[in-house]
C-alpha atoms as one frame of an Amber mdcrd trajectory, in Angstrom:
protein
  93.796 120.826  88.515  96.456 118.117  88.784  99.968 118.461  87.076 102.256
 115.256  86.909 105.852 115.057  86.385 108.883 113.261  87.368 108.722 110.425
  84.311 111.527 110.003  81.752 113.613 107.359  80.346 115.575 104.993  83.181
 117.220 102.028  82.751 115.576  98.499  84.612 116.654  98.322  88.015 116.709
 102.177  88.326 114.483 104.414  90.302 111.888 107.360  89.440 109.948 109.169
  91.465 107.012 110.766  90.235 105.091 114.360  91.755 101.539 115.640  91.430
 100.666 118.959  91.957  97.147 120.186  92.740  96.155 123.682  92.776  92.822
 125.635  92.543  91.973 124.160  96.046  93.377 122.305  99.077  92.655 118.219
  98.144  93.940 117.130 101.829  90.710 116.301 102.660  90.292 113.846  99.455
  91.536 110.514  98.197  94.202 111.001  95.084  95.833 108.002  93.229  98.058
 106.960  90.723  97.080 104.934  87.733  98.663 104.003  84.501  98.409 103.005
  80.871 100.641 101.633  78.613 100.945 101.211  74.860  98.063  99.338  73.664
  96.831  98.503  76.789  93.773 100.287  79.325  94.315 102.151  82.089  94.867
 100.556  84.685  95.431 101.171  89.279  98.705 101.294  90.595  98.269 103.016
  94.393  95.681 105.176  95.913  96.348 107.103  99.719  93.369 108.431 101.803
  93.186 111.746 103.309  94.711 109.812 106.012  97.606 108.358 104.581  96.163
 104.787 104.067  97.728 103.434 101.075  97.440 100.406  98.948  99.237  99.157
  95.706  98.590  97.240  92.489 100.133  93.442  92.842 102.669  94.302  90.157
 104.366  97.008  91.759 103.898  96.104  95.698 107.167  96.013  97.342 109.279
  98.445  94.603 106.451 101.200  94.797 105.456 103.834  97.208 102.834 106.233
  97.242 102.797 109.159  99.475 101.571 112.677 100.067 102.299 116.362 101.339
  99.309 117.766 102.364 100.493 121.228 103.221 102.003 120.709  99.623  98.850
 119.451  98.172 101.197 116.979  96.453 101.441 113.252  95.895 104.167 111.201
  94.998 104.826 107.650  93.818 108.641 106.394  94.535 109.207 103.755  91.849
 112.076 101.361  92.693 113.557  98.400  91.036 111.829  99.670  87.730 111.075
  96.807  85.211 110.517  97.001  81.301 106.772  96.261  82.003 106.406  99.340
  83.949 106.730 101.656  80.837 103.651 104.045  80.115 101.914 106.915  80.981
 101.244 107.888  84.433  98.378 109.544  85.710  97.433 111.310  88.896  93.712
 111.000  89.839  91.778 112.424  92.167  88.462 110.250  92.453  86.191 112.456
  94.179  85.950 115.193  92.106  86.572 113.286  88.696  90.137 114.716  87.746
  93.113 113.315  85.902  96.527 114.818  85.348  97.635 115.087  82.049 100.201
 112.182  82.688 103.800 111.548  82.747 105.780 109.364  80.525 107.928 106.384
  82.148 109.820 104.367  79.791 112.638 101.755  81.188 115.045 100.132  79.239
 115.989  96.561  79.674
């Protein structure tokens, strides 16, 4: 299972970082992600990282976000930088492989 946490209320220009927490199993051998919906709008990719440590980000966040993991944690974690109005919603850890979603975090900036 995945838990997410980290979001809250931050004004633009101001930093987050969110964790996800998997337990039941070591994931190190999978892909996980981060992906995110906001009001009235679908769900949509923000970063993914290999078992490796490859990563990639969404257009609209490269350069302010980072994604990362801890394997010997079995955690991953998005750094979100420079936060903008547009990034408010709820974020969701994902792990592709096996299907799972986190319940999701809420991020809301101010402007």
């Amino acid at each position: 299972q995945l838990q997410a946490s980290g979001g809250g209320l931050v004004q633009a220009g101001g930093s987050l970082r969110l964790s996800c927490a998997a337990s039941g199993r070591s994931f190190s051998d999978n892909a996980m992600g981060w992906y995110r919906q906001a009001p009235g709008k679908q769900r949509e990719f923000v970063a993914p990282i290999t078992s490796g440590g490859i990563i990639n980000v969404a257009s609209s966040v490269k350069g302010r976000f980072t994604i990362s993991r801890v394997n010997a944690q079995n955690t991953v974690y998005l750094q979100m930088n420079s936060l903008k109005p547009e990034d408010t919603a709820v974020y969701y850890c994902h792990l592709p492989g096996f299907g799972i979603w986190g319940q999701g975090t809420l991020v809301t900036v101010s402007s």
